[in-house]
C-alpha positions as a Python dict, from the first residue, in 0.01 Angstrom:
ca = {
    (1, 'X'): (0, 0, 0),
    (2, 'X'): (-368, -158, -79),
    (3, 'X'): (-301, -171, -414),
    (4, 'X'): (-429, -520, -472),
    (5, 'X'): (-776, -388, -354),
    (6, 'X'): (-820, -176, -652),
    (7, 'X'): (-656, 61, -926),
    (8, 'X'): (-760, 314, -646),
    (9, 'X'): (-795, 404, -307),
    (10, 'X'): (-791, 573, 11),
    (11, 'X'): (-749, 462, 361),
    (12, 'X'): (-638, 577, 739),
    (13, 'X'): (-281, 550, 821),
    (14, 'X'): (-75, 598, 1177),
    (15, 'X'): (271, 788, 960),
    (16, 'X'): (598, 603, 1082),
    (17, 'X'): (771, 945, 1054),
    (18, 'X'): (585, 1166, 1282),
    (19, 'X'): (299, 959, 1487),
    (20, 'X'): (30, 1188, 1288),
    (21, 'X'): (-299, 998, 1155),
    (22, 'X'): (-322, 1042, 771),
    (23, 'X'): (-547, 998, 496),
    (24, 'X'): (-364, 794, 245),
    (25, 'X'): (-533, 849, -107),
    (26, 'X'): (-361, 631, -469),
    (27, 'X'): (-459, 576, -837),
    (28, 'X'): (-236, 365, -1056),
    (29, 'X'): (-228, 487, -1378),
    (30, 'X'): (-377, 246, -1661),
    (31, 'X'): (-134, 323, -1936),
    (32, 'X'): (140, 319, -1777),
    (33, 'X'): (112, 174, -1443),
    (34, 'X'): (221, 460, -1226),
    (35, 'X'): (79, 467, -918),
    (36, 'X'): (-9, 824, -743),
    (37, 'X'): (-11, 861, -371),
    (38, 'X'): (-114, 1123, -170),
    (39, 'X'): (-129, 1108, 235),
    (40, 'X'): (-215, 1456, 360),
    (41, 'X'): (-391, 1468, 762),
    (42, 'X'): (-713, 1510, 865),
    (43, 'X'): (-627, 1940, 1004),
    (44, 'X'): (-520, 2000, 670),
    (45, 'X'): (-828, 1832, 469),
    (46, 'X'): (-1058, 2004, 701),
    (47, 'X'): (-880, 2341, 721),
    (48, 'X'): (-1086, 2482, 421),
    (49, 'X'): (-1408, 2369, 511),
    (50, 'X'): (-1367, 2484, 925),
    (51, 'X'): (-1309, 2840, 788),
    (52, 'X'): (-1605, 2853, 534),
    (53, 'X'): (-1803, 2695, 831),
    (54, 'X'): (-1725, 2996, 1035),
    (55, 'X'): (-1768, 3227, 802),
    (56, 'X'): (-2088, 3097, 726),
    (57, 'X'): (-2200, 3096, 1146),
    (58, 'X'): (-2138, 3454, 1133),
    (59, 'X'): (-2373, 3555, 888),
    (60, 'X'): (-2634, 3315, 1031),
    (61, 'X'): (-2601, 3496, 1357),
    (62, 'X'): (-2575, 3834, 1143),
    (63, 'X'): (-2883, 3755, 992),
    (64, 'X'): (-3087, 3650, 1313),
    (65, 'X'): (-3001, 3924, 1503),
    (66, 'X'): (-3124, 4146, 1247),
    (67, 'X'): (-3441, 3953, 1210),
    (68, 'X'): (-3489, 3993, 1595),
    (69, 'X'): (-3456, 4343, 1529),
    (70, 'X'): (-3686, 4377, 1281),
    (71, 'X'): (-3939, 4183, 1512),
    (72, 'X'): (-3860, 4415, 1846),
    (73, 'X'): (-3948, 4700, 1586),
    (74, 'X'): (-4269, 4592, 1466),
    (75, 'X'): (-4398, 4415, 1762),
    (76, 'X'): (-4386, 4818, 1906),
}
């Protein structure tokens, strides 16, 4: 752990356990000294924000093809 770079952190990581590259986030806790780690991967951080970005491609296409529409009608 990088823990002597700073009460907290986050860095890339190859996992030992499965081969899979992780995100490897920690805080150490002042009071006490805990430290908190998190390693989750880079599909699962993303996950969220791939589904609101296709979400958000359909209604852009939604929308254009009903401003073409509008156009084709009052180009007539």
């Amino acid at each position: 752990m990088k823990l002597h770079q700073g009460r907290s952190g986050f860095y890339a990581i190859t996992s030992p356990f499965d081969g899979l590259s992780k995100y490897f986030g920690y805080e150490q806790a002042e009071e006490y000294g805990l430290v908190v780690a998190v390693a989750r991967t880079y599909d699962e951080i993303v996950s969220s924000w791939r589904a609101d970005l296709k979400i958000d491609a359909a209604v852009a296409v939604g929308l254009l093809l009903a401003i073409l529409a509008i156009s084709v009608v009052l180009a007539r």
